[in-house]
C-alpha distance (Angstrom), angle and dihedral (degrees) to the residues before:
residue distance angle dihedral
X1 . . .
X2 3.35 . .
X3 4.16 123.0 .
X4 4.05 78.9 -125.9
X5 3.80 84.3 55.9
X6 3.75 120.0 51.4
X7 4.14 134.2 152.7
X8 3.35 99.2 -152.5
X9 4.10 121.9 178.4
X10 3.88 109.7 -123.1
X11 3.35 131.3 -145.8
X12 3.35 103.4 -148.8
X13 3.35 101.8 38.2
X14 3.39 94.3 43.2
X15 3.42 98.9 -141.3
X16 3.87 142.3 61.6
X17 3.67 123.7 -61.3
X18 3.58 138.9 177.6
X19 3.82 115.4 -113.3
X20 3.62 134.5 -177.8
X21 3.81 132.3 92.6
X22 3.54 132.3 -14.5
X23 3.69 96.3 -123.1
X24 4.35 82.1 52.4
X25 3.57 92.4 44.5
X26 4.10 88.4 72.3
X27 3.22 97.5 54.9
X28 4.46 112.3 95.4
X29 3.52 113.4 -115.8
X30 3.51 86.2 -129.0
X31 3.65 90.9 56.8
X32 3.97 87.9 48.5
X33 3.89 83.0 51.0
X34 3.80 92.5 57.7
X35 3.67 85.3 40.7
X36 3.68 92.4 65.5
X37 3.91 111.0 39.9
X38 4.01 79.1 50.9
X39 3.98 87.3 57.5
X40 3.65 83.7 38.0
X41 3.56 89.5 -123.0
X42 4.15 95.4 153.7
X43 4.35 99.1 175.1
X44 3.98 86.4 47.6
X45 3.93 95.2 50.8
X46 3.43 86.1 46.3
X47 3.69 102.8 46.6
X48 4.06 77.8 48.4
X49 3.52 96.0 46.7
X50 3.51 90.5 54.2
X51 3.85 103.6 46.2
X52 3.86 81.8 53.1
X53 3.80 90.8 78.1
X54 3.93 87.6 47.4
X55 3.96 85.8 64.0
X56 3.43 100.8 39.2
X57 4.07 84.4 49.8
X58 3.51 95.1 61.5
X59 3.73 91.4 57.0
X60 4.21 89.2 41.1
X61 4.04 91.8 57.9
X62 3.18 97.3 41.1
X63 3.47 100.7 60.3
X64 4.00 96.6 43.2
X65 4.09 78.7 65.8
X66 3.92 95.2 43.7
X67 3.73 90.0 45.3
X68 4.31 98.9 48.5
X69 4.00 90.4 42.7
X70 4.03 89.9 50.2
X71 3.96 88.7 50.9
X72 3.48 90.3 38.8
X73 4.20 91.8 42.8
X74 4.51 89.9 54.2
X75 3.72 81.7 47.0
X76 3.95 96.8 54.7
X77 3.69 88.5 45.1
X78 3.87 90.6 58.6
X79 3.99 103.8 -94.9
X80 3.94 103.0 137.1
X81 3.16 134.4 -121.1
X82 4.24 100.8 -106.8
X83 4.09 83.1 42.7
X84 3.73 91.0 52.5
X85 4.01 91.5 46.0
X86 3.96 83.0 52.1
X87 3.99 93.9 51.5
X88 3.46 87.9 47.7
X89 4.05 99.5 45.7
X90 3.43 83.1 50.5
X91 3.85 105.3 50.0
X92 4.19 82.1 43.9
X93 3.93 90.4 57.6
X94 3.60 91.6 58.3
X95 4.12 92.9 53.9
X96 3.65 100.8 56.2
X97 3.99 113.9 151.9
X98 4.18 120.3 -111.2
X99 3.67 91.9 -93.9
X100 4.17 88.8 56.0
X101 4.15 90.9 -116.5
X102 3.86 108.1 135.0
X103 3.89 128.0 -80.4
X104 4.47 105.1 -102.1
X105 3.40 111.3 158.6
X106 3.90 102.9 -161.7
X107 4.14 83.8 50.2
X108 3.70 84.9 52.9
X109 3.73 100.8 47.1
X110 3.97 92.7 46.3
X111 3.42 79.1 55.7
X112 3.47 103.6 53.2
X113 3.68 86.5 51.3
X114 3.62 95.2 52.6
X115 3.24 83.8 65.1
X116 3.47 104.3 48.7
X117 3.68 79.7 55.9
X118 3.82 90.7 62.1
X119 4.16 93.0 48.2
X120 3.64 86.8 53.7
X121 3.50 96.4 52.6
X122 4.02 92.9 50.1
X123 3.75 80.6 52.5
X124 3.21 99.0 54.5
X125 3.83 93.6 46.8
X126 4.22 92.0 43.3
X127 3.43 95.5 -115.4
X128 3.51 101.9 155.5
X129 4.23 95.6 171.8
X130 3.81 93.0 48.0
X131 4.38 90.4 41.5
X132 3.69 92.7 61.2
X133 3.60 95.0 46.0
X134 3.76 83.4 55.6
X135 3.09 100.5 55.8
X136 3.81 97.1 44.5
X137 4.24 79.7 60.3
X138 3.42 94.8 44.6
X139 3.88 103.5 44.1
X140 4.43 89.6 49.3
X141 3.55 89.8 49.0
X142 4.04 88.3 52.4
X143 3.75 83.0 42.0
X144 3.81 97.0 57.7
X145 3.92 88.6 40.6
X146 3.76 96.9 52.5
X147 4.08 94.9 43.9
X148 3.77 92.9 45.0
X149 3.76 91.5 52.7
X150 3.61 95.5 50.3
X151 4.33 88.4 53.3
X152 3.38 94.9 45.2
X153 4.46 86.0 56.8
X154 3.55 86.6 42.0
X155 3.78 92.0 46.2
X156 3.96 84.4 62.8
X157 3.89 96.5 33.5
X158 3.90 75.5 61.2
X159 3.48 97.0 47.0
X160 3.82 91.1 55.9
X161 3.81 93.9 51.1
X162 3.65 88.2 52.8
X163 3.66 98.8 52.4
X164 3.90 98.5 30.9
X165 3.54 110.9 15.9
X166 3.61 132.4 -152.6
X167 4.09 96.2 -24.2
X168 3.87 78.7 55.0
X169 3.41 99.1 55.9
X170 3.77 89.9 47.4
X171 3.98 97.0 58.9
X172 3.62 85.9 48.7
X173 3.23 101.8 59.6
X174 3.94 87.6 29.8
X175 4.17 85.6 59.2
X176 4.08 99.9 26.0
X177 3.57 105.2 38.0
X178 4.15 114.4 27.0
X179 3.86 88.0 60.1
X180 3.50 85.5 50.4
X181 3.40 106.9 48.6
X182 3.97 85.8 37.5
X183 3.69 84.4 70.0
X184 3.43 98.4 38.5
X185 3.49 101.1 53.0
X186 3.47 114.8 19.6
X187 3.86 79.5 98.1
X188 3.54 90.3 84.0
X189 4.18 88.4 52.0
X190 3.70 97.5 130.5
X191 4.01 81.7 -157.2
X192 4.10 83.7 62.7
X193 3.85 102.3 33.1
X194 3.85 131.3 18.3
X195 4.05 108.6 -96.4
X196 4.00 87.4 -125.8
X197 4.08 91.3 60.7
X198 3.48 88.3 39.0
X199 3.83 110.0 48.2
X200 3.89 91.9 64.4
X201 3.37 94.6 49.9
X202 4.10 88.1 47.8
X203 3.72 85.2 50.6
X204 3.93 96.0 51.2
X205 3.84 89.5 55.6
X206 3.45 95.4 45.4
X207 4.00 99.6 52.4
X208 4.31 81.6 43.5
X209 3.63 87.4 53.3
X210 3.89 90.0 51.9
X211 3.49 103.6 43.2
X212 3.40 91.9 81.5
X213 3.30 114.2 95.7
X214 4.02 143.5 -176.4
X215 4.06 86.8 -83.9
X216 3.69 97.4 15.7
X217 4.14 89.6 -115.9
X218 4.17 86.6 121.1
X219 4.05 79.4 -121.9
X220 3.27 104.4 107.1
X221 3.88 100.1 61.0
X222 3.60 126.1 51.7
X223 3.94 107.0 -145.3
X224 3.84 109.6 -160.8
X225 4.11 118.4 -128.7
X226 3.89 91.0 -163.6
């Protein structure tokens, strides 16, 4: 891969991330992707192809955890449990896929990596033709994942503004989200970690973070590199 391109293991993170340039880091991975099998460069599309799933995980875990402590925030605040299962039914019937089969986001995500499967293998075999048509599949599946995830936690972000209004939205986000982002990014505490080791790594996250776009082509958004 190229020195503008680089997976490199962090630290701090403690996970993966793509270095290299500013002006690289606003270009999609999946556009980098396309990039490569059109420069038949096969080990970088894969290496690509393969970090791909590391991004899109960080979005997948994270809302398995804001999803339980929503539920589990309406049930602290006295919703019960056959109300909750009817908020939830209800939110669900709105995210049905294309094909009208029901909204199940582990189904979905073993999906999406079935697919991932199949890019590698067309990868692996140079199949340039049959790789980009996998990775049209792939990335819409990821798309419909992602955006059904984030309505089904606004589905019960809504359900807590209807039943407790604005003080209810603030002790969510008061008990969800500051322990969150506590953990997240107290990283970048310049009482824990020097502000010149952290401000890359507080870059990095933010251009990952905006790379994704409306269809996840890294087209839609234009990222700055001044």
């Amino acid at each position: 891969m190229s020195d503008d391109t680089r997976l490199e293991f962090s630290e701090m993170l403690g996970r993966r991330v793509r270095m290299g340039s500013w002006e690289d880091q606003k270009i999609s991975t999946y556009r980098k992707i396309r990039e490569a099998i059109a420069e038949g460069r096969w080990e970088d599309a894969s290496e690509l192809a393969d970090y791909f799933t590391d991004e899109a995980n960080v979005c997948f875990s994270l809302y398995r955890q804001w999803v339980s402590q929503l539920q589990s925030f309406l049930r602290s605040k006295g919703v019960s449990k056959e109300e909750l299962e009817e908020i939830d039914r209800n939110i669900r019937a709105k995210l049905t896929l294309p094909d009208g089969s029901p909204w199940n986001p582990h189904r979905h995500w073993d999906r999406y990596k079935s697919e991932q499967r199949q890019l590698l293998a067309h990868l692996h075999r140079q199949e340039a033709d049959g790789a980009l048509d996998a990775l049209e599949v792939m990335k819409e599946t990821w798309r419909q994942c992602h955006d059904r995830d984030v309505d089904h936690i606004y589905g019960l972000m809504s359900a807590v503004q209807d039943r407790y209004r604005a003080s209810g939205i603030a002790e969510m986000y008061e008990q969800l989200l500051m322990p969150l982002f506590a953990w997240r990014y107290g990283k970048f505490d310049i009482d824990q970690h020097p502000w010149d080791e952290a401000l890359e790594t507080l870059m990095l996250v933010a251009c990952e973070s905006m790379r994704g776009t409306p269809r996840r082509t890294g087209a839609d958004r234009r990222l700055r590199a001044d």
